[in-house]
C-alpha positions in Angstrom: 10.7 163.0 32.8 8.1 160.7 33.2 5.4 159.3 31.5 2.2 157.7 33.3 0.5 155.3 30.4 -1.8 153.9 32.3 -4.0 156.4 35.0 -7.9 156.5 35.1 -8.1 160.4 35.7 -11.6 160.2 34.3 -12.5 158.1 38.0 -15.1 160.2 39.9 -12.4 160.1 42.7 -10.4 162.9 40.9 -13.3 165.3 40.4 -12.4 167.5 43.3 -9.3 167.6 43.4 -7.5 167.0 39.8 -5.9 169.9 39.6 -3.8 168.8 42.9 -3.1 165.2 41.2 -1.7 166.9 38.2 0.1 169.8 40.3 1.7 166.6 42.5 2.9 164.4 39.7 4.4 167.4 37.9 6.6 168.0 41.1 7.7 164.2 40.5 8.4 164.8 37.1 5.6 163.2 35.4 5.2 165.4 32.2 2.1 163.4 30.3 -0.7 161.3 31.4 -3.1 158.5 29.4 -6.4 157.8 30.4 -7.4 154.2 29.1 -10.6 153.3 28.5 -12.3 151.3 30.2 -16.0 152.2 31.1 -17.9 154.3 27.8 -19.8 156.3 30.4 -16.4 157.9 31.7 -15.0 158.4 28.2 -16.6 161.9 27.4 -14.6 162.9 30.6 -11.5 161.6 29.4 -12.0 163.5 26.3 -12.9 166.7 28.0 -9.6 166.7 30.5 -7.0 165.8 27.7 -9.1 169.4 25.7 -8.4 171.1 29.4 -5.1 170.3 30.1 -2.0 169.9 27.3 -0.5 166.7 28.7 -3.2 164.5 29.2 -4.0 161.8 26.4 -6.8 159.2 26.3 -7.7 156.1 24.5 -10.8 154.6 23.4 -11.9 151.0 24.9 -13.8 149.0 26.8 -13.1 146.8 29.6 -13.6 143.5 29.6 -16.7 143.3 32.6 -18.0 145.9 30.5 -18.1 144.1 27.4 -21.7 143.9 27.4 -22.2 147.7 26.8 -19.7 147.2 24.1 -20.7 149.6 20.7 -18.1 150.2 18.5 -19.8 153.3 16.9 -19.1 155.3 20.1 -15.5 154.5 20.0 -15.3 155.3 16.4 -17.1 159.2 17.5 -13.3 159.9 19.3 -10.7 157.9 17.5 -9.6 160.5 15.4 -9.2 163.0 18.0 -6.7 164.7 18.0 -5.5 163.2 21.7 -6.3 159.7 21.1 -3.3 157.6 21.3 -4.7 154.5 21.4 -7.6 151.5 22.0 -7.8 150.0 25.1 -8.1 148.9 27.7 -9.4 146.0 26.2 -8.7 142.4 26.7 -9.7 138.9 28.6 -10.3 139.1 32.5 -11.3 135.3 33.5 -10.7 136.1 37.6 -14.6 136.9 38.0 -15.5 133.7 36.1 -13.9 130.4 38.2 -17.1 127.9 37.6 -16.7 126.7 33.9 -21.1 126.7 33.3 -22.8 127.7 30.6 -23.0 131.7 31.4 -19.5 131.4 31.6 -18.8 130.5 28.8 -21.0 132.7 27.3 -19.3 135.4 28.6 -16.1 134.0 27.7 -17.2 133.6 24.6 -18.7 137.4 24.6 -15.2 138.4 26.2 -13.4 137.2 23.6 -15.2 138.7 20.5 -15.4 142.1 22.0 -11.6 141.7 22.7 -11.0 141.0 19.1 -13.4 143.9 17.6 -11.3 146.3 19.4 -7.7 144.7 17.5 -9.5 145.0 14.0 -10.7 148.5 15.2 -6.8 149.0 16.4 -5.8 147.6 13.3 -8.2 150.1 10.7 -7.1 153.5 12.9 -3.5 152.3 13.0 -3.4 152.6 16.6 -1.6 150.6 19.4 -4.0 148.5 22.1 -3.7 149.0 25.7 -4.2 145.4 26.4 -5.4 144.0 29.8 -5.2 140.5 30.8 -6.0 138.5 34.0 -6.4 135.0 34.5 -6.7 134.6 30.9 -3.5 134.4 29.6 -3.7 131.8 26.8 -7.1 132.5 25.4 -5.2 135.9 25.0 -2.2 134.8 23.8 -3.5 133.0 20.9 -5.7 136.1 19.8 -3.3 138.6 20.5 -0.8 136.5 18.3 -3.3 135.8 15.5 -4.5 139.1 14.9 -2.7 141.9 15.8 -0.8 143.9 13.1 2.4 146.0 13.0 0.9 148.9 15.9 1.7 146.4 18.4 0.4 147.5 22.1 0.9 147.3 26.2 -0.1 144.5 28.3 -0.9 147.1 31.0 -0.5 146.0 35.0 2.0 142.6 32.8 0.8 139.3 35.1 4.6 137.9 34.9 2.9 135.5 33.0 6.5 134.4 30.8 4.6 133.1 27.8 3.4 136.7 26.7 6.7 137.8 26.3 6.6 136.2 23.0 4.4 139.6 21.9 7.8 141.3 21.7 7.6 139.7 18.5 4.3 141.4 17.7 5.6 144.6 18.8 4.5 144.6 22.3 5.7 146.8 25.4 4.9 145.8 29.2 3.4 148.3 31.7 5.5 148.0 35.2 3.0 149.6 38.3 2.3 149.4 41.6 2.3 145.7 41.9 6.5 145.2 41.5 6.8 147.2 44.9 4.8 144.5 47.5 5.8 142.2 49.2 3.8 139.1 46.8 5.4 140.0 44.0 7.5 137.4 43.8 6.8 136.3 40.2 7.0 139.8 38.5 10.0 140.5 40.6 11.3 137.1 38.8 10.2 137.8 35.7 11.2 141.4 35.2 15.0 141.3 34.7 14.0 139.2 31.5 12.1 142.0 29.4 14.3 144.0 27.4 14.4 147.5 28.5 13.2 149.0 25.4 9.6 147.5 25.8 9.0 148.5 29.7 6.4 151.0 30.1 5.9 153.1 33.6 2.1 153.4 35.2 0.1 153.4 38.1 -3.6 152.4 37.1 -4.5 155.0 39.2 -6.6 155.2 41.4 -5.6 151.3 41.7 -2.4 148.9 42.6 -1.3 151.3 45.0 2.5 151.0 45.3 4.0 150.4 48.9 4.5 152.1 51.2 1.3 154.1 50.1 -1.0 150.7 49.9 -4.5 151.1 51.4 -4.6 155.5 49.9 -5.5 156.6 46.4 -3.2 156.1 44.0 -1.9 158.9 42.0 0.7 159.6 38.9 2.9 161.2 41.3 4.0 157.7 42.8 5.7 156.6 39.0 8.6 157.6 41.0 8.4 154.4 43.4 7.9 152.2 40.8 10.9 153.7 38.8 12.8 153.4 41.6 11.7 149.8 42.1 12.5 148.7 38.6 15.9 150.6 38.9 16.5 148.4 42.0 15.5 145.5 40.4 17.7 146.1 37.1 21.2 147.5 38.3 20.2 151.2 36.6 19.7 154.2 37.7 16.5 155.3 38.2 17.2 158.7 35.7 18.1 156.1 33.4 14.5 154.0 33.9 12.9 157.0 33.7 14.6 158.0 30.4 14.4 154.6 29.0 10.7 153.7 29.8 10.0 158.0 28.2 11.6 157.0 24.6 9.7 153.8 24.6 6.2 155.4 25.6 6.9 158.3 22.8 7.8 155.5 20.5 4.7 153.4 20.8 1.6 156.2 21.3 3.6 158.6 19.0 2.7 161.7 20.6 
């Protein structure tokens, strides 16, 4: 079994054809799904698939280039559902932002407070974060490590950045996708080998971070299995034992 964490089934690209997407992963064993937030206007979506179908969870957040829409009330209107496993995605995404300017920082700045809302919101629900972070790994670091409590979280599509795996500490897993299977990977495929095996977490970010040899189409759940296989590669196990492993963990952090 299989457990996608991290796959935007809410995207308008499933519309016509979900039914298909779940029918495909559940041939690839994938047995439960969570939909992140990331975009409020796709979150009432979220919420009416994981009412449709049993294995299909969602979480309440906002991305960071949405940060501006940010409103905390509208996330509190679903937290306690009954399919809510967590808050996220939230975090720090400084790639968009290179010249260091006044509206940068602003929106740094902006960035940063949303980012740290949605922890104290975490923190009051007893929920885990789906954190994502890009480009911004210090500023992240330092929040993350200042002001999350004991529900810990995922850094979801982890940068290989080796200075976050200090979160183990804070009770932080590492979502493994797409990205370990091309051919740039070099620094995750580095990296990898060095997180314990009871804090990986398998995803897709579907319909993003394609894996190989499917790069350029949709992504879907059903291609965990090139990822587990991947990691399995990578880490001298079997790939039923991946698949086990990275299972346990997700049932152990969103507590399904």
């Amino acid at each position: 079994m299989i457990i996608d964490t991290h796959c935007h089934l809410d995207d308008i690209g499933y519309i016509d054809d979900i039914d298909n997407v779940l029918l495909n992963a559940k041939n690839s064993q994938v047995e439960k799904f969570i939909i992140p937030g990331a975009d409020p206007k796709t979150l009432q979506r979220a919420v009416e698939l994981s009412e449709k179908y049993e294995d299909i969870y969602f979480a309440v957040g906002v991305h960071p280039y949405d940060a501006k829409s940010y409103d905390r009330s509208y996330l509190e209107k679903y937290i306690n559902h009954s399919k809510c496993v967590a808050v996220g995605e939230c975090g720090l995404d400084y790639f968009r932002l290179p010249e260091d300017d006044e509206e940068v920082k602003k929106e740094k700045t902006l960035q940063k407070e949303v980012f740290v809302d949605q922890i104290l919101l975490a923190k009051e629900f007893k929920k885990p974060l789906i954190v994502h972070i890009r480009e911004a790994s210090a500023d992240s670091l330092d929040i993350l490590q200042e002001y999350v409590g004991d529900e810990g979280g995922v850094l979801h599509c982890y940068n290989a950045d080796e200075s976050l795996l200090k979160l183990i500490d804070k009770n932080f897993y590492y979502g493994i996708g797409g990205v370990i299977t091309f051919k740039n990977a070099r620094k995750l495929v580095n990296v990898y080998p060095k997180i314990p095996k009871d804090r990986v977490l398998i995803e897709t970010d579907s319909p993003y971070l394609t894996p190989h040899p499917h790069r350029g189409e949709r992504n879907e759940p059903a291609y965990t299995k090139l990822v587990a296989n991947k990691m399995s590669e990578l880490s001298d196990i079997s790939v039923e034992e991946i698949e086990n492993i990275s299972t346990q963990n997700a049932l152990r952090l969103f507590n399904f």
